[in-house]
C-alpha positions as CSV (number, residue, x, y, z in Angstrom):
1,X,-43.4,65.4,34.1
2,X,-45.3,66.7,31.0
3,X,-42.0,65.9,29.1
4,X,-41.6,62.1,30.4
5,X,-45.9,61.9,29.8
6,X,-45.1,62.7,25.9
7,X,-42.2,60.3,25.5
8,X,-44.3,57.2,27.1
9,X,-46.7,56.8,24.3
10,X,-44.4,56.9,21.7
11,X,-41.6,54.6,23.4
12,X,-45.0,52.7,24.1
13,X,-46.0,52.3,20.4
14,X,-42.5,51.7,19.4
15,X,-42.3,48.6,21.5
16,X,-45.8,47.4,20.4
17,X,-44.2,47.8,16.4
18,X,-41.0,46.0,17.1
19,X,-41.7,43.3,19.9
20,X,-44.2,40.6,20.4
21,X,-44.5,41.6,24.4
22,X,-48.2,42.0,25.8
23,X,-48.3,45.6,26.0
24,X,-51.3,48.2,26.6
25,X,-51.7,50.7,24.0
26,X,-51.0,53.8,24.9
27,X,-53.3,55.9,26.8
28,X,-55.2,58.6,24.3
29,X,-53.4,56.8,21.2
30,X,-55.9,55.5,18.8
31,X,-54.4,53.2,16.2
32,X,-55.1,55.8,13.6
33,X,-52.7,57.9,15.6
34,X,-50.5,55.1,16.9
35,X,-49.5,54.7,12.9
36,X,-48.3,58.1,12.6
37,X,-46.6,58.3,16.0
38,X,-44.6,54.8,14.9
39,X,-43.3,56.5,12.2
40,X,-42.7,59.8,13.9
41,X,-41.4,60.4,17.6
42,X,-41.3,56.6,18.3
43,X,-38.8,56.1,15.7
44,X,-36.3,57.8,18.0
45,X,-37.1,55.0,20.8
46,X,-36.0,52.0,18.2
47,X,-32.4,52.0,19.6
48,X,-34.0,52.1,23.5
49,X,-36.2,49.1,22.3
50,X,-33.5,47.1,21.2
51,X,-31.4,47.7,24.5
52,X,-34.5,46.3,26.4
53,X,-34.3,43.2,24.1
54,X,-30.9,43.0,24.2
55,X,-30.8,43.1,28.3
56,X,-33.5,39.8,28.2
57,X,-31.5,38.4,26.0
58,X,-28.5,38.9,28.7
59,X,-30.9,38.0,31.5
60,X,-31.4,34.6,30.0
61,X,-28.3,34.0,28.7
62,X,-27.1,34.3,32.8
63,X,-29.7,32.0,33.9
64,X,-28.8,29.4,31.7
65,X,-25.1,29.7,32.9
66,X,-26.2,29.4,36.4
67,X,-28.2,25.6,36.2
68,X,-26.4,23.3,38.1
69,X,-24.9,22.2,35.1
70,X,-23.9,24.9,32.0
71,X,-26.5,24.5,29.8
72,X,-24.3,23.3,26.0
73,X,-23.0,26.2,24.0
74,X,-25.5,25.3,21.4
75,X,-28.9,24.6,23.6
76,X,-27.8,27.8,24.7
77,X,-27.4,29.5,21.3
78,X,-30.6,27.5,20.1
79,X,-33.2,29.1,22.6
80,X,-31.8,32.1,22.4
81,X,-31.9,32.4,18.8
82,X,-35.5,31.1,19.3
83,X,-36.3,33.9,21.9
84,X,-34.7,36.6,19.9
85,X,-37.0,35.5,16.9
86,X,-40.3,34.8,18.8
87,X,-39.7,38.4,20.4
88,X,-39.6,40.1,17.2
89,X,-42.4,38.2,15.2
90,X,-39.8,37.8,12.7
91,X,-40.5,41.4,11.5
92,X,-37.0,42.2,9.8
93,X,-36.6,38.3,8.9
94,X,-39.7,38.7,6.8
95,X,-38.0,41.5,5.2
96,X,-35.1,40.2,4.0
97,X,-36.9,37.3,2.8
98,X,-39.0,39.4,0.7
99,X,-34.8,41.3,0.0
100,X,-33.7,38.5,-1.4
101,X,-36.6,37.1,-3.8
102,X,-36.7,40.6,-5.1
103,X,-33.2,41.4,-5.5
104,X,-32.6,37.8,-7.2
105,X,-36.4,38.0,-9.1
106,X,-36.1,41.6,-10.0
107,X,-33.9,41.0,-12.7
108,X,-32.1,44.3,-12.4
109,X,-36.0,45.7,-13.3
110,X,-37.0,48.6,-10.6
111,X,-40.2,47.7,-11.3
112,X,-40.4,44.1,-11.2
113,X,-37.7,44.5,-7.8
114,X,-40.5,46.9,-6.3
115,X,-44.0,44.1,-7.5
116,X,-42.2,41.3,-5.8
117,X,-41.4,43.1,-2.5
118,X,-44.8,43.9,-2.1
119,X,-45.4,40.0,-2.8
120,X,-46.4,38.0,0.8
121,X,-45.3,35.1,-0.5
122,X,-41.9,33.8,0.0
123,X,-39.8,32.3,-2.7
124,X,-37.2,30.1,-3.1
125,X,-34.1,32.6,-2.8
126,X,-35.9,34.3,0.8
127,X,-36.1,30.9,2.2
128,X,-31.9,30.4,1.5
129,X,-31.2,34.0,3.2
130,X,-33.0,33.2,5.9
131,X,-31.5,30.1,6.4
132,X,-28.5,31.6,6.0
133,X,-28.9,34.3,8.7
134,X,-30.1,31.9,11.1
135,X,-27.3,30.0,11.0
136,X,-24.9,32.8,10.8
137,X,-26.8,33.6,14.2
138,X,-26.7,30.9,15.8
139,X,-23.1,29.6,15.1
140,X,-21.9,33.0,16.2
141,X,-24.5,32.9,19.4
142,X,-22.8,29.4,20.5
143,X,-19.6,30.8,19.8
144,X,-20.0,34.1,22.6
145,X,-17.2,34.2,25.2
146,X,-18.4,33.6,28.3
147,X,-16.9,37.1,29.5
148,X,-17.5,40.6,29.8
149,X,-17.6,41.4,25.9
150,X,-20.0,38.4,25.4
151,X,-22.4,40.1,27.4
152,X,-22.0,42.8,25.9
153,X,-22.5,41.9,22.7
154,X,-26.1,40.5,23.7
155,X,-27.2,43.6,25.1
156,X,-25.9,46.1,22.5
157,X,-26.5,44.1,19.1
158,X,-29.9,44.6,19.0
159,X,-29.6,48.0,19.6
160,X,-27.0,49.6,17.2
161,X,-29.1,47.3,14.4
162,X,-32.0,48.9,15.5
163,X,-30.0,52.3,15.5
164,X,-29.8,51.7,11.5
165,X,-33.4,52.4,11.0
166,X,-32.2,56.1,11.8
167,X,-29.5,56.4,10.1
168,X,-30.8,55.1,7.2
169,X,-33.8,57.4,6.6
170,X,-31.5,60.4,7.4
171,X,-29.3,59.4,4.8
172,X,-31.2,57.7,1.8
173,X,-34.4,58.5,0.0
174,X,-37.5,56.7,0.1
175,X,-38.1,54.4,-2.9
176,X,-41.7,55.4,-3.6
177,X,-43.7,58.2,-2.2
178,X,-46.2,55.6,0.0
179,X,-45.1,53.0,2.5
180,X,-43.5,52.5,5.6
181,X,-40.3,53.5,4.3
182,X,-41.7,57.4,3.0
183,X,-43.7,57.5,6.0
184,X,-40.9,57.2,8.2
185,X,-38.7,59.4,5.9
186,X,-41.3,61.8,6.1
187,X,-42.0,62.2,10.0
188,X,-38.8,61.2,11.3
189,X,-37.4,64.1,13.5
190,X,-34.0,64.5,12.1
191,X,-32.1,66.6,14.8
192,X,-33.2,64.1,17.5
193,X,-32.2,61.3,15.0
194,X,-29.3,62.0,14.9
195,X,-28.7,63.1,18.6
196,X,-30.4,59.4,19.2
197,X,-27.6,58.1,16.6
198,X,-24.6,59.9,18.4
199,X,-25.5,58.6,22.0
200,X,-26.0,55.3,21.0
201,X,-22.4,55.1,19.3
202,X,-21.1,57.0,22.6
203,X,-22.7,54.3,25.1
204,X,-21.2,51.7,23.4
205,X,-18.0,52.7,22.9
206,X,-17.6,53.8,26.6
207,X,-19.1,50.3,27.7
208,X,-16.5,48.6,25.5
209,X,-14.0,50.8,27.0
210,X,-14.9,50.2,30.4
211,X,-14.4,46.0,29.7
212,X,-11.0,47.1,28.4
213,X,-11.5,46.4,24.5
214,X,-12.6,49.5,23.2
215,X,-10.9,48.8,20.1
216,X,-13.5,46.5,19.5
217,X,-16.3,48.8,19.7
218,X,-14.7,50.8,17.4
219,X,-14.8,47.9,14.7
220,X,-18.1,47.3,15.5
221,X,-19.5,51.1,14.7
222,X,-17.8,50.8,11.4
223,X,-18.8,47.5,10.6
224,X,-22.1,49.1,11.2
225,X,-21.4,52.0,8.9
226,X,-19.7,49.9,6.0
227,X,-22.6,47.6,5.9
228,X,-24.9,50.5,6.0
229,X,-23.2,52.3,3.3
230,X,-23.0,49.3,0.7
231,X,-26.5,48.3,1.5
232,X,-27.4,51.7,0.7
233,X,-25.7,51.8,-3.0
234,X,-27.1,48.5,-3.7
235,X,-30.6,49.8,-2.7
236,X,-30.2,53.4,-4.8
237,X,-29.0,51.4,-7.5
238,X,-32.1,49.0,-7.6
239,X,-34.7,50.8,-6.2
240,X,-33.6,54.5,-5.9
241,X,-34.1,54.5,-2.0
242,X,-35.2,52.5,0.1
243,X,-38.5,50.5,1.8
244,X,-39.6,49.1,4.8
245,X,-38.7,45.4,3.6
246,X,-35.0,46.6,2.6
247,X,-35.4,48.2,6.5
248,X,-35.8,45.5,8.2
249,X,-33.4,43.5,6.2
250,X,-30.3,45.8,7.2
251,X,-31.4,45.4,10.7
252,X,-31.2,41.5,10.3
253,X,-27.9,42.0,8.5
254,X,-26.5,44.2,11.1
255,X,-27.0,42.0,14.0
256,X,-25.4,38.9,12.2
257,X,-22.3,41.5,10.9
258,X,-22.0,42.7,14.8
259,X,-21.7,39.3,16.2
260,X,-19.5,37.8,13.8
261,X,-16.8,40.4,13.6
262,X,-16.9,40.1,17.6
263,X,-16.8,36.5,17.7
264,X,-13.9,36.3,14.9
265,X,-11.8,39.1,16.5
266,X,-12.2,38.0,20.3
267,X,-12.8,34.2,20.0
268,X,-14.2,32.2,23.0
């Protein structure tokens, strides 16, 4: 029991950092603590947070095929685009917003790259990527087989994305020694990481396998790596590590990657 007790709060605060759902704080956390234990123990409970998205998202994608009438591939895709947005509080769309001013803005500068990250504003060139993600989204949401893999797809994207904010701190430097992205470098348990990293891959290949197209989960945990890896250069080569904007963007970029590779391989 003592073990389950000292997984709640951080799993707790994890949920409270990624989702927009009405949830307590966590009993004996103050929010001096919850900060650290964000960044610490409840990073490992990112992946586990996206699953729980990712089965809503599932939920309501089976209640809209199950009106008297099929709801329209894209009023489906539409509200649950909107859903998957309004969950998060467009935390990763903000950064990749803030990703693509700077990158664009930056001017090749690590400087000037790092002053307009830290910029609330968005530009001109954030407002195109996010438009562009949206829609990416969206066409690939309206374009989900109604089978098997396409429920699979909604419960596990949000997950392995979420699985990248693990892999990336255990594999890339932080930018500047302050901020969310050395914090979580800093107290990220790297052992359990990377046990967290392993059984996430393993669940999703063995669901895959169980709907008969395990090949396909195999594409998907490289596209995950490949995007991972040439996000990576691009952000040592700017920046010299990474941040929590440059985060949150490859979790954005992940989930659109995921769901077009599945939709362009299997089709409807």
């Amino acid at each position: 029991m003592a073990s389950l007790r000292d997984l709640q709060a951080p799993c707790l605060v994890a949920m409270r950092f990624l989702t927009r759902l009405p949830l307590p704080r966590a009993m004996g956390v103050s929010p001096m603590d919850a900060s650290q234990i964000v960044l610490g123990r409840s990073a490992l409970c990112y992946p586990l947070v996206g699953l729980l998205l990712g089965l809503v998202l599932l939920l309501l994608w089976l209640g809209l095929t199950w009106l008297p009438r099929d709801a329209p591939p894209l009023a489906t895709a539409a509200l649950l685009l909107a859903f998957w947005v309004w969950s998060t509080g467009g935390l990763h769309l903000d950064g990749l917003g803030d990703c693509a001013d700077a990158w664009v803005g930056g001017l090749g500068s690590r400087e000037r790259t790092l002053k307009i990250l830290k910029d609330p504003l968005t530009g001109s060139m954030g407002v195109v990527a996010l438009g562009l993600i949206l829609v990416i989204k969206f066409a690939a949401l309206a374009s989900l087989p109604a089978s098997p893999v396409g429920a699979l797809m909604l419960l596990l994207t949000p997950a392995l994305a979420r699985a990248q904010l693990l892999a990336l701190p255990l594999s890339t430097p932080p930018a500047r020694p302050d901020g969310l992205g050395a914090a979580l470098f800093n107290q990220l348990p790297r052992r359990g990481a990377g046990w967290v990293l392993a059984l996430s891959g393993a669940l999703a290949l063995l669901l895959f396998a169980l709907v008969g197209r395990w090949w396909l989960g195999v594409v998907l945990m490289v596209t995950a790596a490949m995007l991972l890896f040439v996000w990576r250069r691009s952000m040592l080569e700017r920046l010299g590590g990474f941040t929590g904007d440059t985060a949150g963007a490859l979790v954005e970029l992940t989930e659109a990657a995921l769901l077009l590779a599945a939709v362009l391989l299997v089709g409807q």
